[in-house]
PAZAPA-4460 file (N, C-alpha, C; in steps of 0.05 Angstrom, whole numbers, plus 32768, in hexadecimal, padded with zeros to 4 digits):
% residues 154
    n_x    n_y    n_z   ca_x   ca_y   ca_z    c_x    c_y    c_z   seq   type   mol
   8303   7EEE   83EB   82FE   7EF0   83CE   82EE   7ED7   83C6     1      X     A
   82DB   7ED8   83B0   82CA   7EC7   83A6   82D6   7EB8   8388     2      X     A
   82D3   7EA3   8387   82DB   7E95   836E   82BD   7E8A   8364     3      X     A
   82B7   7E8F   834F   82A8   7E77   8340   82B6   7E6F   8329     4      X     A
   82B8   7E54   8321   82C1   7E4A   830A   82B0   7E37   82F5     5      X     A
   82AC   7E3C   82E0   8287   7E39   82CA   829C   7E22   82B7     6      X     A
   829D   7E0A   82B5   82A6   7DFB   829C   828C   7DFB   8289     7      X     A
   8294   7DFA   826D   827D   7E03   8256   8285   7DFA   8242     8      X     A
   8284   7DD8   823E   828B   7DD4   821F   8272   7DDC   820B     9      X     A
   8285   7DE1   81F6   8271   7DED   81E0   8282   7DDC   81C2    10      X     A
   8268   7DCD   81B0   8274   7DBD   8198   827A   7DD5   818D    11      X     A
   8294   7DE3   818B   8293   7DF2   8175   82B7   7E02   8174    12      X     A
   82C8   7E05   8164   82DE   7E0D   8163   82E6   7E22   817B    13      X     A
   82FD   7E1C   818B   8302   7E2D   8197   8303   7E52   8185    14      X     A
   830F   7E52   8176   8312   7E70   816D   82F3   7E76   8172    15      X     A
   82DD   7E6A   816A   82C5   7E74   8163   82C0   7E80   8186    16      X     A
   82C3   7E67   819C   82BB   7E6B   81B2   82C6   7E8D   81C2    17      X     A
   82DE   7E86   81BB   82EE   7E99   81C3   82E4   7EC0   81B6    18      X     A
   82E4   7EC1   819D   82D2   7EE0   818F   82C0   7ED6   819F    19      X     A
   82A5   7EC4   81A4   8291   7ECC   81B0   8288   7ED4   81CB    20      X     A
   82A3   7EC8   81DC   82A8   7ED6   81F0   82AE   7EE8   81F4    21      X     A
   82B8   7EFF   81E6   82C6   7F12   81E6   82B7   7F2A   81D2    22      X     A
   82A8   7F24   81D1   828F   7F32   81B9   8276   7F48   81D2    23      X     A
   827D   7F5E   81CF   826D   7F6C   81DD   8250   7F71   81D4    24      X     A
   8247   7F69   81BB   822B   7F68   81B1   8224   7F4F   81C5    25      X     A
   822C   7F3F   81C2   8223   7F1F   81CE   821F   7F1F   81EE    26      X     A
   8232   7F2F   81FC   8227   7F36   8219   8217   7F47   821B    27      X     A
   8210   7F5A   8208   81F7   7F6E   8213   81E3   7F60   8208    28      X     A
   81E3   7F4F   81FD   81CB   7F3B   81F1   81C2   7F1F   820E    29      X     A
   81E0   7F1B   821D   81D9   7F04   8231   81D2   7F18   824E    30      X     A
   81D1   7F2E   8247   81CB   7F3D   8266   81BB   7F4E   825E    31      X     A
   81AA   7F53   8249   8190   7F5F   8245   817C   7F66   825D    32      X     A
   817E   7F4B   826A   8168   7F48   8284   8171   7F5F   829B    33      X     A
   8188   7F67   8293   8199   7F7C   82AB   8192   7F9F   82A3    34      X     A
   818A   7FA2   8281   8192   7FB8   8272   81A4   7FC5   8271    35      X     A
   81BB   7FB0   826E   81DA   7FBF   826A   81D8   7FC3   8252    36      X     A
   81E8   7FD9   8259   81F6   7FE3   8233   8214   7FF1   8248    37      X     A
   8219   7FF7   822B   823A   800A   8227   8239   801C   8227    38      X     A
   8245   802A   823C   8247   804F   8241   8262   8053   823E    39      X     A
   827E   8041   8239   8296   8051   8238   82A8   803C   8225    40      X     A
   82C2   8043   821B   82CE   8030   8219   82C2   801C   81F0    41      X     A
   82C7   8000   81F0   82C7   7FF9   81DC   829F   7FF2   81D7    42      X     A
   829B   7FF8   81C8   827C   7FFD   81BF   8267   7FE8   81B8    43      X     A
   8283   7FD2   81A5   826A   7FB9   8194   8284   7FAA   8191    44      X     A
   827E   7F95   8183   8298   7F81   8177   82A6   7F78   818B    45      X     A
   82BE   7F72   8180   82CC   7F5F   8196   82E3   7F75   81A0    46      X     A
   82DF   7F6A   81B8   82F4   7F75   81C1   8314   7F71   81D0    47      X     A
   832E   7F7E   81D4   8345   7F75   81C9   834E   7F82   81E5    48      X     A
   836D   7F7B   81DF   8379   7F79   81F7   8381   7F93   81FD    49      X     A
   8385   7FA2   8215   837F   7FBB   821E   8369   7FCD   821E    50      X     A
   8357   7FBE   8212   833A   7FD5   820A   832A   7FC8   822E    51      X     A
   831A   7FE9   822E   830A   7FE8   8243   82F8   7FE8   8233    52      X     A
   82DC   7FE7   8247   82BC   7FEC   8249   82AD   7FEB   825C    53      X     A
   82A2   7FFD   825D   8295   8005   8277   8275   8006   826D    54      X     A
   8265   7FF0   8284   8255   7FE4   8282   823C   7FF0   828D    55      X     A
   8221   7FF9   828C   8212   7FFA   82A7   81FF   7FEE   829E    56      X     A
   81ED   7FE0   82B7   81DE   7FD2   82C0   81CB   7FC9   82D4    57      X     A
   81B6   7FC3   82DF   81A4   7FBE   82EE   81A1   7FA5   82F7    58      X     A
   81B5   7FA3   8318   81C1   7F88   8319   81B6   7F89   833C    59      X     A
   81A3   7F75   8345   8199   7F77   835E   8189   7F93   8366    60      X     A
   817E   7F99   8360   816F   7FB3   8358   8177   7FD0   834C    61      X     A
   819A   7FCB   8352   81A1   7FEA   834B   81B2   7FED   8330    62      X     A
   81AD   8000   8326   81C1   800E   830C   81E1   8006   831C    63      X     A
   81ED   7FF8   830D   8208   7FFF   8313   821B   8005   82F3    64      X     A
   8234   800B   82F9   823F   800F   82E7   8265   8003   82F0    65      X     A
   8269   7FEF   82DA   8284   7FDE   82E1   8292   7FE6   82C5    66      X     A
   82B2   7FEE   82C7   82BE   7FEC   82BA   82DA   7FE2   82B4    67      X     A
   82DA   7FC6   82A1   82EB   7FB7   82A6   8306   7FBD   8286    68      X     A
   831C   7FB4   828B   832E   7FB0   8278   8339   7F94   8272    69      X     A
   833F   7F86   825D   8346   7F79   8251   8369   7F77   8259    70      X     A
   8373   7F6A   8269   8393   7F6E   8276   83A1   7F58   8270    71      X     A
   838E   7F40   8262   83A5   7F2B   824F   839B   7F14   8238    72      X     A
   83A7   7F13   8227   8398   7F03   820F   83AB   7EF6   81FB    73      X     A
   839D   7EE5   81F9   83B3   7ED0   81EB   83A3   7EC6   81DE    74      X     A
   839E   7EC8   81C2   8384   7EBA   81B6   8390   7E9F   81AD    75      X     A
   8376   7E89   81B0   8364   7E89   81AF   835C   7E7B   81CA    76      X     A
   8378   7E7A   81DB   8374   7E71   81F6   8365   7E7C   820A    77      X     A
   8374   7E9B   8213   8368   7EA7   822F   835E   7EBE   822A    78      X     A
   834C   7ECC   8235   8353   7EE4   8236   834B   7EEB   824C    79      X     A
   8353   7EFF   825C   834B   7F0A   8279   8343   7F28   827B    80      X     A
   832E   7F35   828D   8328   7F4C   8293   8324   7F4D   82AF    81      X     A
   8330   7F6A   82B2   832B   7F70   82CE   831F   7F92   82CF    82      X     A
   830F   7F8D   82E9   82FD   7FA5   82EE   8310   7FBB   82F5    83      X     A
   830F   7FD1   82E5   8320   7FE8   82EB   830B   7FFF   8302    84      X     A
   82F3   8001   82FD   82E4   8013   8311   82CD   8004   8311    85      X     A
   82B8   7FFF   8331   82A4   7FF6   832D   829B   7FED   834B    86      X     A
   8285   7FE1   8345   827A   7FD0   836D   828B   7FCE   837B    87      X     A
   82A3   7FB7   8368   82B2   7FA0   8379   82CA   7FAD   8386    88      X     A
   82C5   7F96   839A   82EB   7FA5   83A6   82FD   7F9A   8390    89      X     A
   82FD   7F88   8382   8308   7F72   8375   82F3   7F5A   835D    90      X     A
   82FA   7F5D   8349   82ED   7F54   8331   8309   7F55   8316    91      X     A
   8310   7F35   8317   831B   7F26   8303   8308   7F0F   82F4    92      X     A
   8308   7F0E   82E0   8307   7F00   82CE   8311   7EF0   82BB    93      X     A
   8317   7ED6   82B7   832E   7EC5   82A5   831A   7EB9   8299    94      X     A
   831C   7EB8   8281   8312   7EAA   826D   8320   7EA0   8258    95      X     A
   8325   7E7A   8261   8336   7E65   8251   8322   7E56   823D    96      X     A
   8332   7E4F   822B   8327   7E3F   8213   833E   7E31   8209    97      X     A
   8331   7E0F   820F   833F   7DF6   820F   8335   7DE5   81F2    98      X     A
   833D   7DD5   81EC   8340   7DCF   81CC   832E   7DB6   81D6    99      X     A
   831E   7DAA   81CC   8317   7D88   81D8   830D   7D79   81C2   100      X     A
   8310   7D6A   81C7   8303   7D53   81A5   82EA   7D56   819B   101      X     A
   82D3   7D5D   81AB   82BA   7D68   81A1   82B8   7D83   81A5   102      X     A
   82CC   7D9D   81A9   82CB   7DB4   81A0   82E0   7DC2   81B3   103      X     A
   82D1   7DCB   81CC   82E9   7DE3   81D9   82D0   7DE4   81F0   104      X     A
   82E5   7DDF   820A   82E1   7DE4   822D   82E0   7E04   822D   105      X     A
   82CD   7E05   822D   82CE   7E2D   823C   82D4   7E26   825A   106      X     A
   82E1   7E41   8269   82EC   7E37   8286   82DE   7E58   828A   107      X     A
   82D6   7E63   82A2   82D0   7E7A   82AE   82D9   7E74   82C7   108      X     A
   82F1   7E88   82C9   8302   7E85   82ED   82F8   7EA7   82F5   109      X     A
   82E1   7EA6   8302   82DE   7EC2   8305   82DE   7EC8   8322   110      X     A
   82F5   7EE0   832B   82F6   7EE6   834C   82ED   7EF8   834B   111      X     A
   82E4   7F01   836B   82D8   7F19   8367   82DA   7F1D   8385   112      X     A
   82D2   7F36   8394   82CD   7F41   83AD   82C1   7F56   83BB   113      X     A
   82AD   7F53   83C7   8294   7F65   83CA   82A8   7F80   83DE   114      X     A
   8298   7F95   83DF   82AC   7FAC   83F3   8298   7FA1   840D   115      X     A
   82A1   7FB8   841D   8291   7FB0   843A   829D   7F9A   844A   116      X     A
   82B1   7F8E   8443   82BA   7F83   8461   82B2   7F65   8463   117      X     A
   82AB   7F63   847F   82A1   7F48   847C   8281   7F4B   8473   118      X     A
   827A   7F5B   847C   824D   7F64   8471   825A   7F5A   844C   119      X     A
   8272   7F63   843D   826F   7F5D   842C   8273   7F3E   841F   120      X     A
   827F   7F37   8436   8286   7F1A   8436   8261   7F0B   8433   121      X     A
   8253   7F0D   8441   823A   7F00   844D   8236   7F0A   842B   122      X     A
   822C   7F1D   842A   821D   7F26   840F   8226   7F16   83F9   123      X     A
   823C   7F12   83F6   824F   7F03   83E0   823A   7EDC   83E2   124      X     A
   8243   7EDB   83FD   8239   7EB8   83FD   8222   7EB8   83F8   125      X     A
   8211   7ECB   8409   81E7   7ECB   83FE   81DF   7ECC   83E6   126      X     A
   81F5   7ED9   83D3   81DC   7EE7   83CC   81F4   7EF1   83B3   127      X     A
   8209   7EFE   83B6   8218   7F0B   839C   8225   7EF1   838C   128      X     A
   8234   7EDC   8398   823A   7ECA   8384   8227   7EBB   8373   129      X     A
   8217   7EAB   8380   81FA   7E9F   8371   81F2   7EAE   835C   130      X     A
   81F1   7ED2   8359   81E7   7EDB   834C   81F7   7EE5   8336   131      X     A
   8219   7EE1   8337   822A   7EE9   8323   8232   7EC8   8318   132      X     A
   8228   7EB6   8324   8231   7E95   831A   8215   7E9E   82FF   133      X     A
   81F9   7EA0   8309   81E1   7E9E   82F4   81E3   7EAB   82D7   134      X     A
   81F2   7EBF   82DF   81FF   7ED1   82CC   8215   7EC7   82BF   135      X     A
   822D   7EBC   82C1   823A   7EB3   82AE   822D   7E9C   82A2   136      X     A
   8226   7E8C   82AE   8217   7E71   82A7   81FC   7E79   828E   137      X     A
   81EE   7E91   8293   81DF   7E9F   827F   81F2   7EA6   826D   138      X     A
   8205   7EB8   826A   8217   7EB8   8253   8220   7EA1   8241   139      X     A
   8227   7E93   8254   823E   7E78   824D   8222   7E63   8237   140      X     A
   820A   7E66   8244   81F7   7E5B   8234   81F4   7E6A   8219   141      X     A
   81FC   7E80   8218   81F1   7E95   81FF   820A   7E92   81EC   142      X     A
   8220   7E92   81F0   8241   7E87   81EE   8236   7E67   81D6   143      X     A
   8238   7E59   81EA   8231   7E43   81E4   8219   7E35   81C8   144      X     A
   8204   7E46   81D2   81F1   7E49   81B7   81F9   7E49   819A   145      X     A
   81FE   7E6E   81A2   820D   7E77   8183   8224   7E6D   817C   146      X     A
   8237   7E5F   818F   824C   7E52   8181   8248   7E3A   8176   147      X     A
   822C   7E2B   8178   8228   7E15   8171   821B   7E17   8161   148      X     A
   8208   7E26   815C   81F1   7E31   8146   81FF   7E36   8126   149      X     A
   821F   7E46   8134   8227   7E4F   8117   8233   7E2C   8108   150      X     A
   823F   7E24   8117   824E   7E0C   8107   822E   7E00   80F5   151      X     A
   8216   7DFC   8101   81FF   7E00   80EF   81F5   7E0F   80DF   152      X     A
   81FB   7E25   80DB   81F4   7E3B   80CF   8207   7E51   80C3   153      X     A
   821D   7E44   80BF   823F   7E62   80BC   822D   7E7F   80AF   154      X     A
***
């Protein structure tokens, strides 16, 4: 199994960080470059604990389609999703939010595990992690923006 872990301070109130993480307009806005949208599940806004959504997208050349649930939340600390149908053998996601004197530590502990064996092992180190690290790190930048933009702008 694969770990990446993304630290992301952002000047700006945890509560704020936290809805923006969890805001499904705001990820189909940071993965545009993929043309995901929403085919199942919760549609726009934020979303809450037990809600699915099922995602598709154009990720390494092909359409795929992942559908994850929301399995724990504690605002304005954690919240976690895990992939209910999709690529992975295995796809968790934890997403912490830490309080700090110039705003709030975003934390991304994201595991994951390619199918195929060990061929899926190789694929994972070449080529699938690098390309799901660019991707949160693109989010976490878009995260980061608008949470800082609004304390300029409410």
């Amino acid at each position: 199994m694969a770990m990446i872990c993304i630290n992301t301070r952002i000047q700006a109130p945890r509560e704020i960080v936290f809805d923006l993480s969890r805001n499904i307009d705001l990820h189909l806005e940071s993965t545009a470059h993929t043309n995901e949208v929403v085919i199942a599940g919760r549609q726009s806004g934020l979303i809450e604990l037990n809600e699915t959504v099922t995602w598709r997208a154009k990720h390494l050349g092909c359409y795929r389609e992942l559908t994850t649930k929301i399995t724990a939340m504690e605002y304005p600390v954690k919240f976690e999703d895990r992939m209910t149908k999709g690529p992975f053998k295995y796809l968790q996601h934890i997403h912490l939010f830490r309080e700090e004197d110039s705003g709030t530590l975003m934390t991304d502990l994201f595991y994951f595990a390619a199918p195929y064996g060990f061929l899926g092992r190789i694929v994972t180190v070449l080529g699938l992690k690098p390309y799901m690290k660019r991707l949160l790190y693109k989010r976490n930048c878009m995260i980061k923006a608008r949470a800082e933009a609004f304390l300029t702008n409410p």
